[in-house]
N, C-alpha and C positions, 0 to 999 in steps of 0.2 A: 402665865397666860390667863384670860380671861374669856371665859363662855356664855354666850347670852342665849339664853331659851326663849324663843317667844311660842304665842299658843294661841286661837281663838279668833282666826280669819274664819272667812267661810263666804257663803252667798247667800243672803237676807233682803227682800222686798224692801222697798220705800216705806219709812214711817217702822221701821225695826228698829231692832237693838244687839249690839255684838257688843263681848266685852273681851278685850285683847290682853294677855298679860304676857311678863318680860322675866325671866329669874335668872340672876348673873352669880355667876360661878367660879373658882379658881383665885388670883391671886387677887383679892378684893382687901383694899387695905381703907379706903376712906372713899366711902363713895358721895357726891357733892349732888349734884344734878343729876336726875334720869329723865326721859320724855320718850314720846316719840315725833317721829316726821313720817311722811307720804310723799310718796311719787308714783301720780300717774302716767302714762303712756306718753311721753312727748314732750314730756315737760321736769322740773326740776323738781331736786329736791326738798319739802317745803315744812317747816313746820308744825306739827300738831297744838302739841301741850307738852311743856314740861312742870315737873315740880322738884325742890331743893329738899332738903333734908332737915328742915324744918318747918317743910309743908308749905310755903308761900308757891303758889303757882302761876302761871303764863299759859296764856292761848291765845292761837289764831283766833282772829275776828270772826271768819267763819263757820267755826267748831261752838263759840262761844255760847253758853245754855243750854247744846244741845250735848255733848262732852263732858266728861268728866277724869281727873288725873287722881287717880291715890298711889299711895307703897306704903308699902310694911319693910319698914328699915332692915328688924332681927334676918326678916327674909332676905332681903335685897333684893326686892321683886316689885317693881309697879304695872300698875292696871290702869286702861284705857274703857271707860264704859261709855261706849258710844249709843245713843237715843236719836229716835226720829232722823234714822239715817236718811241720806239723798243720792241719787242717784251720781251726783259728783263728788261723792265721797268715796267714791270707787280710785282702789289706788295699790300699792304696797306698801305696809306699811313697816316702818320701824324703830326698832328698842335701839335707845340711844343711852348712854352714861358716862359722866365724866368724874376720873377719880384725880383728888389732890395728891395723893402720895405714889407716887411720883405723877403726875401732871399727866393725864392720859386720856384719850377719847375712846369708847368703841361701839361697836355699829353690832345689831343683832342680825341674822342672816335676812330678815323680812316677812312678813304674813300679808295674802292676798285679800284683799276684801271686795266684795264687788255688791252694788247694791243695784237692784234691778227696777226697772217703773213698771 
């Protein structure tokens, strides 16, 4: 099995900053990609940023400069440091990671974030 922590939702003003982190646990044999994705109220799942284990990373357009994706491999834990939040960045969001040994997805329970005007 595999257990994903996530941490560092909350309620933060327009023009804040949250930083979310992810720490996966249990039987971690070869982790390839981690990210996250958000889903607001009514709408799909969608995603964030991720980053591979070599550090090359991917973001939504939206997120883009104001977002930022790290992990610390030894750990197996990636951070979400989110800046000059908007109020449509209100969402759930979540720790996502996929391992090659044996080929596997999984999903963290999710963290609230809600950004106010």
């Amino acid at each position: 099995q595999v257990q994903l922590v996530e941490s560092g939702g909350g309620l933060v003003q327009a023009g804040g900053s949250l930083r979310l982190s992810c720490a996966a646990s249990g039987n971690i044999f070869k982790i390839n990609t981690m990210g996250w994705y958000r889903q607001a109220p009514g709408q799909q799942r969608e995603l964030v940023a991720t980053i591979t284990t070599g550090g090359s990373t991917n973001y939504a357009e939206q997120v883009k400069g104001r977002f930022t994706i790290s992990r610390d491999n030894p750990k197996n834990t990636v951070y979400l440091q989110m800046n000059s939040l908007k109020p449509e960045d209100t969402a759930v969001y979540y720790c996502n990671i996929y391992m090659l040994l044996p080929p596997s997805n999984y999903w963290g329970q999710g963290t609230q974030v809600t950004v106010s005007s």
